[in-house]
C-alpha positions as CSV (number, residue, x, y, z in Angstrom):
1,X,-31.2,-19.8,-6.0
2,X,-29.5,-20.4,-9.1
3,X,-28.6,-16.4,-8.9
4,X,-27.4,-16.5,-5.9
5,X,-25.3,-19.5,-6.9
6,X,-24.1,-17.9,-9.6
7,X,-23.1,-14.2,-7.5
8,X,-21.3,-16.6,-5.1
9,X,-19.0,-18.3,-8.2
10,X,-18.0,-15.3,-9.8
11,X,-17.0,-13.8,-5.8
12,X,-14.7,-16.5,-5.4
13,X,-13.0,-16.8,-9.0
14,X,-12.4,-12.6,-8.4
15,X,-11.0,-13.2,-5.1
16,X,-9.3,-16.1,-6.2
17,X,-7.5,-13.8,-9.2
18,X,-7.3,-11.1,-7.1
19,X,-4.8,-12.9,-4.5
20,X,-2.6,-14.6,-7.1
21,X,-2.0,-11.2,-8.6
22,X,-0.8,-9.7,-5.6
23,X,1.1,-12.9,-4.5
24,X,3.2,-12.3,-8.2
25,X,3.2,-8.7,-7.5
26,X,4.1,-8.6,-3.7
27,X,6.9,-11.4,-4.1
28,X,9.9,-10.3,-5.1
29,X,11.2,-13.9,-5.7
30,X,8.7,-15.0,-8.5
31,X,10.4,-15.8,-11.8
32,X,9.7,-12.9,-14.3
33,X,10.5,-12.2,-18.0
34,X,13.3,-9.8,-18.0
35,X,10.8,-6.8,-19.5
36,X,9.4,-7.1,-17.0
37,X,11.8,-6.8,-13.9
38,X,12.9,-2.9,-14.9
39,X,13.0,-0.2,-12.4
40,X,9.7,1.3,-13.7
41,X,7.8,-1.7,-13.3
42,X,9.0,-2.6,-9.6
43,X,8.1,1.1,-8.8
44,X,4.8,0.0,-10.5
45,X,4.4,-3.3,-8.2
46,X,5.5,-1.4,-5.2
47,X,3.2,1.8,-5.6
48,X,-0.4,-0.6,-6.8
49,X,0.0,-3.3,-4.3
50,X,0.6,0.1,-1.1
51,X,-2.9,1.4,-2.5
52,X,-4.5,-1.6,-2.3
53,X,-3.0,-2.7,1.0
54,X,-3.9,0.6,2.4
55,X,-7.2,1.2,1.1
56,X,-8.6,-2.4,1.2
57,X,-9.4,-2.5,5.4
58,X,-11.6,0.7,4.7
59,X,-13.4,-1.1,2.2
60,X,-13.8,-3.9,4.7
61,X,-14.6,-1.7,7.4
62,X,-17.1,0.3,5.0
63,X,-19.0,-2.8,3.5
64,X,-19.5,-4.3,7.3
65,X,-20.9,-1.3,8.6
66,X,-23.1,-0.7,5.2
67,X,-24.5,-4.6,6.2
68,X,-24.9,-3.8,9.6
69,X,-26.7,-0.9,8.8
70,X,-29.1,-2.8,6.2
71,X,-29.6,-5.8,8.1
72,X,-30.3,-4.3,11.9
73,X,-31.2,-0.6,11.5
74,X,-34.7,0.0,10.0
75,X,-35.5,3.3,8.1
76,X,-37.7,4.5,11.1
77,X,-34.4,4.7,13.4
78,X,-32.7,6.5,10.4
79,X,-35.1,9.1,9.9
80,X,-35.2,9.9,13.5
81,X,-32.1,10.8,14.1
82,X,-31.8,13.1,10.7
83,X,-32.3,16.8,11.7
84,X,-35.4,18.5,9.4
85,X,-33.2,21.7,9.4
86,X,-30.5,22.1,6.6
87,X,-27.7,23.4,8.7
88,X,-28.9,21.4,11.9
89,X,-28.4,17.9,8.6
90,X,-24.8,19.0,7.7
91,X,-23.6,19.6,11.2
92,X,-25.0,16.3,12.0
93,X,-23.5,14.7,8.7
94,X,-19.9,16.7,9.7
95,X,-20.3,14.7,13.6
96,X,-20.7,11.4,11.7
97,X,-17.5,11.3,10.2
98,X,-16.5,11.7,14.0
99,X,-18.0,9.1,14.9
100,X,-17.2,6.8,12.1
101,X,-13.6,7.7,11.2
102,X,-13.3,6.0,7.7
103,X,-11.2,6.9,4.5
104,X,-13.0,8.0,1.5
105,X,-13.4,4.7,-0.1
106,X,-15.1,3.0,2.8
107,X,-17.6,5.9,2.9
108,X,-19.1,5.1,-0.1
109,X,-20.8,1.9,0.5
110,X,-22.3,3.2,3.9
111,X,-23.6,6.4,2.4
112,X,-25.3,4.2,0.0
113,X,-26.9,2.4,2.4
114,X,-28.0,5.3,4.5
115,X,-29.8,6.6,1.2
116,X,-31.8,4.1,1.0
117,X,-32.2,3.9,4.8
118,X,-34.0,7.5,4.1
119,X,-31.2,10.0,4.9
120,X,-31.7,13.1,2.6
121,X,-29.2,13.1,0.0
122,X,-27.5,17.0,0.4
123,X,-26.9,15.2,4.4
124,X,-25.4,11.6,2.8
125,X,-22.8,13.8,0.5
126,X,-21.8,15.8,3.2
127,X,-20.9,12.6,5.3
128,X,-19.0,11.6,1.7
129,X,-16.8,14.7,1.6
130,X,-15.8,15.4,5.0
131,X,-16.4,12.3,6.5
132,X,-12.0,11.6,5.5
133,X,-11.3,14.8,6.8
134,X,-13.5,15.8,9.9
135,X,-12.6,12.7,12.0
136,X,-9.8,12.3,14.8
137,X,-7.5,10.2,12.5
138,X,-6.7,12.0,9.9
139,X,-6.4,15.5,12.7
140,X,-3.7,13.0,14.3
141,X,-2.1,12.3,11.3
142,X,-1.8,16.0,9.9
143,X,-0.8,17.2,13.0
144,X,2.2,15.1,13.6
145,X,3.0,15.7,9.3
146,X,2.9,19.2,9.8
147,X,4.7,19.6,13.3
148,X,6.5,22.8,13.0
149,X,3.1,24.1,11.1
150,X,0.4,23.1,13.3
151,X,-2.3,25.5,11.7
152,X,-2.3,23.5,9.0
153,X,-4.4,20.8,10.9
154,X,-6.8,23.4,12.1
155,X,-7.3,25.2,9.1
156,X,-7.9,21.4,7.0
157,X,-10.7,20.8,9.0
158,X,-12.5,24.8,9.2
159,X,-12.1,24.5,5.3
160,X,-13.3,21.1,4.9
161,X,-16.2,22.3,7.2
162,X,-17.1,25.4,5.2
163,X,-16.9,23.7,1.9
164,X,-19.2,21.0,3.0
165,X,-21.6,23.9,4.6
166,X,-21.7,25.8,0.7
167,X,-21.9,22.3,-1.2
168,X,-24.3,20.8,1.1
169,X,-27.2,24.4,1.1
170,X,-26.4,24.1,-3.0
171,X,-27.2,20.0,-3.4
172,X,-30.5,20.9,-0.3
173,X,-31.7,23.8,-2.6
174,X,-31.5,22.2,-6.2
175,X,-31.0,18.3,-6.0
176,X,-34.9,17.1,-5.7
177,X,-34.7,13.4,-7.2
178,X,-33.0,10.5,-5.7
179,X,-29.7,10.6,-7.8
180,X,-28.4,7.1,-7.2
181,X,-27.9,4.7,-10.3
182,X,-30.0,2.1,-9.1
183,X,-31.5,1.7,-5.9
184,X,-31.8,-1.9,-5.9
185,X,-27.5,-1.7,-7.0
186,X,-26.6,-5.0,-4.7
187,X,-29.6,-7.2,-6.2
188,X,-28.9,-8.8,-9.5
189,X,-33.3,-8.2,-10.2
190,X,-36.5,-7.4,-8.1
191,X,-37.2,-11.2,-7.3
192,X,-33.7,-11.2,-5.6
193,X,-34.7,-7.9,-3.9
194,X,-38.1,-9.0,-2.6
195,X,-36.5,-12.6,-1.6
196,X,-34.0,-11.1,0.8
197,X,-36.3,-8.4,2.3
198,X,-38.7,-11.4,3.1
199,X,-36.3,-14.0,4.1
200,X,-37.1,-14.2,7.6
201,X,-36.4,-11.9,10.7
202,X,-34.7,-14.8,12.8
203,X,-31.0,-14.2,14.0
204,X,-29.7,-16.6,11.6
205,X,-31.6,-15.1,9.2
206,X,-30.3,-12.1,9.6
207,X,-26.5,-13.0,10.1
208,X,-26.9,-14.8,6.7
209,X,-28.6,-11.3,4.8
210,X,-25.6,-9.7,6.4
211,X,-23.1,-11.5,4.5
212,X,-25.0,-11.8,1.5
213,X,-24.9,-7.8,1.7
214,X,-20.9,-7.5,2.7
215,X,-19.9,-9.9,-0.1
216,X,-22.0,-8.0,-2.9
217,X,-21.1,-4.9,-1.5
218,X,-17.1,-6.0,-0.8
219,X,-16.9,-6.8,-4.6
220,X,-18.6,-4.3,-6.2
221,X,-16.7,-1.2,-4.6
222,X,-13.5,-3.3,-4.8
223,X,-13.2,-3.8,-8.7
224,X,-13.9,-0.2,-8.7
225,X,-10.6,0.1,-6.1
226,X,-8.8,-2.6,-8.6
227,X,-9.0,-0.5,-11.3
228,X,-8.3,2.9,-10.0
229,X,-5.2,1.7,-8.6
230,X,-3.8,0.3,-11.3
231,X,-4.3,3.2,-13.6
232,X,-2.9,5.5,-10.2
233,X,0.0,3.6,-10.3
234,X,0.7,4.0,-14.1
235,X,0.3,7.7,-14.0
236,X,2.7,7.7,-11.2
237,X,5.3,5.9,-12.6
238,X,5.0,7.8,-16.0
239,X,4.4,11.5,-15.1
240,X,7.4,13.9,-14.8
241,X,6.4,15.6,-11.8
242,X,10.0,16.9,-11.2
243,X,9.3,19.2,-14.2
244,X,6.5,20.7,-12.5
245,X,7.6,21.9,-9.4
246,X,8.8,25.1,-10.6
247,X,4.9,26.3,-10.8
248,X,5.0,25.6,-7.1
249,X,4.8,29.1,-6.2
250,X,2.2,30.6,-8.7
251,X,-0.9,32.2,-6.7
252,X,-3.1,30.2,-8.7
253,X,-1.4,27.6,-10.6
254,X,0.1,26.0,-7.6
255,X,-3.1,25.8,-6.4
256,X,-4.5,24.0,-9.6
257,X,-1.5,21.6,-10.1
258,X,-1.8,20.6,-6.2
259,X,-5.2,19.9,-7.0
260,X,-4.7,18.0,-10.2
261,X,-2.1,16.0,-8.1
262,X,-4.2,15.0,-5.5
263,X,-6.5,13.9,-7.8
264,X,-4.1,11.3,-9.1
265,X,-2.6,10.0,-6.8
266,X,-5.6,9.1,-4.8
267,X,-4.1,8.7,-1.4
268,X,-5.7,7.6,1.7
269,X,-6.4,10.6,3.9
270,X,-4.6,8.9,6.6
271,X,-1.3,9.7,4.9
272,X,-1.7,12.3,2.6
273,X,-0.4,14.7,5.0
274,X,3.1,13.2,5.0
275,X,2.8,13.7,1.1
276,X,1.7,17.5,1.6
277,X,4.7,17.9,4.0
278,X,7.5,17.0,1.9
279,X,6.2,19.9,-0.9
280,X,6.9,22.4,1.9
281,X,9.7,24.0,0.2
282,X,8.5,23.9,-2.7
283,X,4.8,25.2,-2.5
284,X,2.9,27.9,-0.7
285,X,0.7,26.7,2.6
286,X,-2.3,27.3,0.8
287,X,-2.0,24.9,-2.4
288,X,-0.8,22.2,0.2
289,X,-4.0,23.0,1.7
290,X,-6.0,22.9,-1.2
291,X,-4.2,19.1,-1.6
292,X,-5.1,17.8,2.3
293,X,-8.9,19.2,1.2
294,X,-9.4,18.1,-2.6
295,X,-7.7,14.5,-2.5
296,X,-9.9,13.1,-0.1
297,X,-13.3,14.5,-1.3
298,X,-12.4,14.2,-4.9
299,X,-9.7,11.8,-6.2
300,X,-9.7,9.3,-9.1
301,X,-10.4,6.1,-7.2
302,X,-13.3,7.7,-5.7
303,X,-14.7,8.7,-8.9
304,X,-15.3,5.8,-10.1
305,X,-16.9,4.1,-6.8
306,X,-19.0,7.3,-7.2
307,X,-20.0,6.3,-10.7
308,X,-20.8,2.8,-9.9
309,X,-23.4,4.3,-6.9
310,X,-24.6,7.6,-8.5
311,X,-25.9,8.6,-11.8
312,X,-22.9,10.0,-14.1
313,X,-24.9,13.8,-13.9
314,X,-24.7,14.1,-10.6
315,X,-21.6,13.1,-10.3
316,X,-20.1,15.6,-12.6
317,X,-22.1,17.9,-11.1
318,X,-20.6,17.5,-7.4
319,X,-17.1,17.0,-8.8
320,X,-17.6,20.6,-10.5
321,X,-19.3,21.8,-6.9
322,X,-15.9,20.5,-5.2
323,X,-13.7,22.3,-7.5
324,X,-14.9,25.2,-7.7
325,X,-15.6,25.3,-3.7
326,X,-12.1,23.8,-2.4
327,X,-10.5,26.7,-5.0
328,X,-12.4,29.3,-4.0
329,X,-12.0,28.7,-0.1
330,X,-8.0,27.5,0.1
331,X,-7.3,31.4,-2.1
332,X,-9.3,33.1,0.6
333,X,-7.6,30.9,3.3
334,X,-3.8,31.8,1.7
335,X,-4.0,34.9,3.2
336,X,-4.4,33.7,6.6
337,X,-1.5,30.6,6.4
């Protein structure tokens, strides 16, 4: 109890300091030292709060589902539905994101779930990485971005599909041991653990477990989202991208820089395609490709939600996988844009 106490106080003091600072940041009214009321930092305020606002109702979405999952779906009913064969798991992985059409950063607190549900690692990674990109959202969204280009929807999702295939055969033939950071991640020790798996199985019971769950969960991927977007919007505001344009054209470079991009500016995959369309001019089809594919697999907000769920190894060890795999299959799709 006195835990549990405890995990409820600090809950509300964050999400009591998490509202005032967006009330100071979001109203344009508030009475600020002169410092800080320049250009830069209402770009700032303008580009932090937009991440938030647009990532914050996956996170919601992500954390209920994640609950639902641990509080009415046993691990029997999860292993059923998991193909045994390794291409059969990653087509199925590839059909969730269909089903459950959620930006990268809600993703991460179902897949951890589902882990611990039973579902094989190599399958829960593949529902990570294509999960933004395979779903009928995001085909809507780069569709209408890319209207007088409408291969560029088609060929987003065939190379979101065949990196996922070559990632997903790599992580089923050499990832063995269960590489999440700890398995017991939303229980502050065992005794908390054991006390909530043992509760009770009434319906009040259970509605109760299932808040308990979407608070912890909630908080834990947020500060994560609190943190990357502030540093996003930093970078943003202080990096001369103007000056980089002119590499825009370079058979590998613009590939790299669109990559690096991506990575930084950590957009939702919802929108990055209206991003990707206004670099047209400037860069070929297949480095804008290679930015609609990276971003929402790899960015820097969900490297660090990745580093609060998995252990730091096997994170660098899928980012290098994703790199090295997006690269390698946007130069062999260049010649076909």
């Amino acid at each position: 109890m006195p835990n549990t106490v405890f995990r409820t106080s600090m809950h509300v003091l964050t999400a009591l300091i998490f509202v005032l600072l967006v009330l100071i940041f979001w109203n344009q009214d508030v009475s600020l030292p002169d410092v800080l009321q320049t250009e830069q930092i209402q770009a700032f305020k303008t580009i932090f709060i937009s991440i938030l606002l647009e990532a914050i109702p996956f996170i919601v979405v992500g954390v209920l589902l994640s609950s639902l999952l641990q509080t009415f779906v046993s691990e029997q009913t999860i292993r059923r539905f998991i193909p045994k064969n390794p291409i059969l798991g990653i087509l199925f992985a590839c059909l969730l994101g269909i089903l459950f059409p959620m930006c990268e950063c809600g993703m991460i607190p179902v897949v951890r779930r589902l882990i611990l549900k039973g579902m094989p690692v190599y399958i829960a990674v593949v529902f990570i990485i294509t999960g933004p990109i395979i779903n009928p959202i995001v085909f809507a969204a780069t569709f209408m971005a890319f209207r007088n280009h409408p291969a560029m929807a088609y060929s987003r999702i065939g190379l979101a599909f065949a990196a996922a295939v070559i990632i997903g055969l790599f992580l089923y033939r050499f990832i063995k041991s269960n590489p999440l950071r700890n398995s017991r991640a939303n229980f502050s020790n065992q005794a908390d653990w054991e006390g909530h798996q043992h509760q009770g199985s009434g319906f009040s019971s259970k509605i109760n477990t299932f808040f308990v769950h979407a608070s912890d969960e909630f908080f834990e991927m947020g500060k994560y989202l609190v943190f990357g977007s502030l540093l996003t919007a930093l970078i943003q505001i202080f990096m001369q991208r103007e000056s980089l344009l002119a590499i825009g054209q370079g058979p590998i470079s613009s590939h790299v820089f669109m990559m690096g991009f991506a990575y930084i500016l950590s957009l939702c995959s919802t929108s990055d395609a209206f991003v990707a369309s206004s670099f047209q001019t400037s860069f070929t089809p297949g480095s804008l490709l290679t930015f609609l594919v990276f971003g929402p697999m790899l960015d820097f907000k969900s490297t660090l939600m990745l580093l609060s769920v998995f252990k730091s190894k096997f994170v660098l060890l899928l980012s290098i996988l994703i790199i090295i795999t997006v690269l390698s299959c946007s130069l062999l799709a260049q010649h076909f844009l």
